[in-house]
N, C-alpha and C positions, 0 to 999 in steps of 0.2 A: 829626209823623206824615206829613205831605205832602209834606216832604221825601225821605222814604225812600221814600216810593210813586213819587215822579218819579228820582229817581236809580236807583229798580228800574227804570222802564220806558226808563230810559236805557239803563243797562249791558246788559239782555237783548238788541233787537238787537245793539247792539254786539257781543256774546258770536257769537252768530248768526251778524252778517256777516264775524268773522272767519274764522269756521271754512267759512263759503261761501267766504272768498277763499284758504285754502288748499289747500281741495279743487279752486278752478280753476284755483291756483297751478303747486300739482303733477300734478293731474291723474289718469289713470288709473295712473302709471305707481309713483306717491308717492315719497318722499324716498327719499334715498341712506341704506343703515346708517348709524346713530349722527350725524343731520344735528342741527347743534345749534341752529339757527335753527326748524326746523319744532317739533322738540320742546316749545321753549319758548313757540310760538307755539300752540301746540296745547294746551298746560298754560292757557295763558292765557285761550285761547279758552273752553274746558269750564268755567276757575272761572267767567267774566266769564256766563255761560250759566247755569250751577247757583247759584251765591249767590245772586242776586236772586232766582231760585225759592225760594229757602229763606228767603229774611228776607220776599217776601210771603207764605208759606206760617205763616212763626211770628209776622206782624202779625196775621194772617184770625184764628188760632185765641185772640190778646189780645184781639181785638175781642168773642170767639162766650165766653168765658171771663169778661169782662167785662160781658157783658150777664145773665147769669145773677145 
């Protein structure tokens, strides 16, 4: 279980600071149509950000389910 609480708080900035380093990659002015580097970088970025919310989100509710 403590494993996936540190591997969540890993990957969450992670997630975070890649999508800050895209934003000051490209800037205001953002990618070129159909750029296949930001695309995939940006996919990346949202899972690397959202999973960890979601598997701490479905730990909290084993724990509050478990305690009952």
């Amino acid at each position: 279980m403590d494993e996936i609480l540190y591997a969540c708080l890993i990957l969450l900035p992670l997630g975070i600071s890649l999508r800050i380093s895209l934003r000051l990659l490209y800037g205001a002015r953002g990618p070129q149509s159909a750029d296949p580097i930001y695309q995939i970088m940006n996919v990346l970025g949202w899972a690397l950000t959202l999973a960890p919310l979601v598997v701490l989100i479905v730990v909290r509710s084993e724990e509050h389910t478990s305690e009952l």
